[in-house]
Structures are given as structure tokens and as C-alpha cells.
C-alpha positions as CSV (number, residue, x, y, z in Angstrom):
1,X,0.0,0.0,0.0
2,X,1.7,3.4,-1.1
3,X,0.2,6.5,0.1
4,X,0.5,8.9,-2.5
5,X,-1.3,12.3,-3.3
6,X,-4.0,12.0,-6.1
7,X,-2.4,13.1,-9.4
8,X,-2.8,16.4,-10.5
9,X,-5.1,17.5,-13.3
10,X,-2.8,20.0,-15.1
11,X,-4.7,23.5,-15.7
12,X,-3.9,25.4,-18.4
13,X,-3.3,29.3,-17.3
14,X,-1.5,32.3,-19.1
15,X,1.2,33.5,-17.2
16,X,0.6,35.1,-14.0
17,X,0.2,39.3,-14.2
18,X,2.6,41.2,-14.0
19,X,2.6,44.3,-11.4
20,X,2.1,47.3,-13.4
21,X,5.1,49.3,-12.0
22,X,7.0,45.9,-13.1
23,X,5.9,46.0,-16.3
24,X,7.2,49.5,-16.8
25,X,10.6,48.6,-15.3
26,X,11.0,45.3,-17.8
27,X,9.8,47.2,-21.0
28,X,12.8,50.2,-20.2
29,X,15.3,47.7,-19.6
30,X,14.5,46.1,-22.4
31,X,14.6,49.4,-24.7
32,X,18.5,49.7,-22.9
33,X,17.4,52.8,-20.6
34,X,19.4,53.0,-17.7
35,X,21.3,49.6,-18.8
36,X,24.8,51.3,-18.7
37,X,24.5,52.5,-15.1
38,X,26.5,50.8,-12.5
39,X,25.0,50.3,-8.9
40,X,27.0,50.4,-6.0
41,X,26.5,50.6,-2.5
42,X,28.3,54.3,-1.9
43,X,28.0,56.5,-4.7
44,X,31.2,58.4,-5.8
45,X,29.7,61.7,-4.3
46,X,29.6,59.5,-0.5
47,X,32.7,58.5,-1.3
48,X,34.7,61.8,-2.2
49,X,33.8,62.2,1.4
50,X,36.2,62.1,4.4
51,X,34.3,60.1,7.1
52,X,32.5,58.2,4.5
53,X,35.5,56.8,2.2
54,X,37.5,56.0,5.9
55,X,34.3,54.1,7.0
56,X,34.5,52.3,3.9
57,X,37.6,51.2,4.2
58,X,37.9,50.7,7.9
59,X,34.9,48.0,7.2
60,X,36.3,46.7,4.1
61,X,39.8,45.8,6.1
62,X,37.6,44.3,9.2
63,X,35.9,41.9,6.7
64,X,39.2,40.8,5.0
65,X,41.0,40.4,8.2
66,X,37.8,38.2,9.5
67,X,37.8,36.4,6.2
68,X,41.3,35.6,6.7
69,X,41.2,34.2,10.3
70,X,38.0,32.4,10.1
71,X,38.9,30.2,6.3
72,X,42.9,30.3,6.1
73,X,44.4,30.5,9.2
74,X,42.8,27.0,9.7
75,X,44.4,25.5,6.5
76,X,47.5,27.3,8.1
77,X,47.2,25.5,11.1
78,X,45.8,22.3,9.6
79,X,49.2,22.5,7.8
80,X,51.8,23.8,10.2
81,X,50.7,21.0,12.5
82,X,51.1,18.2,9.6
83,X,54.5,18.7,9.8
């Protein structure tokens, strides 16, 4: 005895609708407006900034130091301790 769900009796149905505000955004990306824009998370103006562009920076170094302790300084260890 298999329990099973009862099969499916498929339904044919157009694609679902789009939101209208959606439909706007596809049709301009698809005409190439605003395709050669690049996003970031600071814009240059932020940056050119003093505080901002050290914040940046300060940030970007505490991930890449965290990075590096938490995936390669166990294969260094890993390794060192092979020996």
C-alpha cells in the first residue's frame, strides 16, 4: 500500500500578471534605458567624502581580516601541524 497524493489535473493558465510598475521597469530595460548604469553601495559623491570613504575602508579591512582568520588560518594551522 503506497500513500500517495492524487495526481494532479494539469490546468492550463496564461502567465501570471505582471505588477504594473514591473511591467514598466521590464519594458525600459528592455529598450536599454538606464542599462549602462553601474550600482553600488556608496556613490562616488559618498565616497569623495572624508568620514564616509575611511568608513568604507575601515569596514572593508575588518571583513578581509575576518575572512582571513576564520577560512585560512585554519588551513595554516591544519598545515603547520602536519609537519
Amino acid at each position: 500500500m503506497a500513500i500517495t497524493a492524487p495526481p494532479r489535473i494539469p490546468v492550463e493558465q496564461g502567465p501570471a500578471p505582471i505588477h504594473p510598475k514591473r511591467r514598466k521597469h521590464r519594458h525600459a530595460v528592455q529598450r536599454g534605458i538606464g542599462s549602462g548604469t553601474t550600482r553600488t553601495l556608496l556613490s562616488d559623491s559618498e565616497l569623495s567624502h572624508g568620514r564616509a570613504r575611511f568608513a568604507y575602508f575601515s569596514l572593508l579591512t575588518l571583513v578581509t581580516a575576518a575572512f582571513v582568520l576564520v577560512f585560512v588560518f585554519p588551513l595554516y594551522w591544519m598545515v603547520a601541524s602536519a609537519v
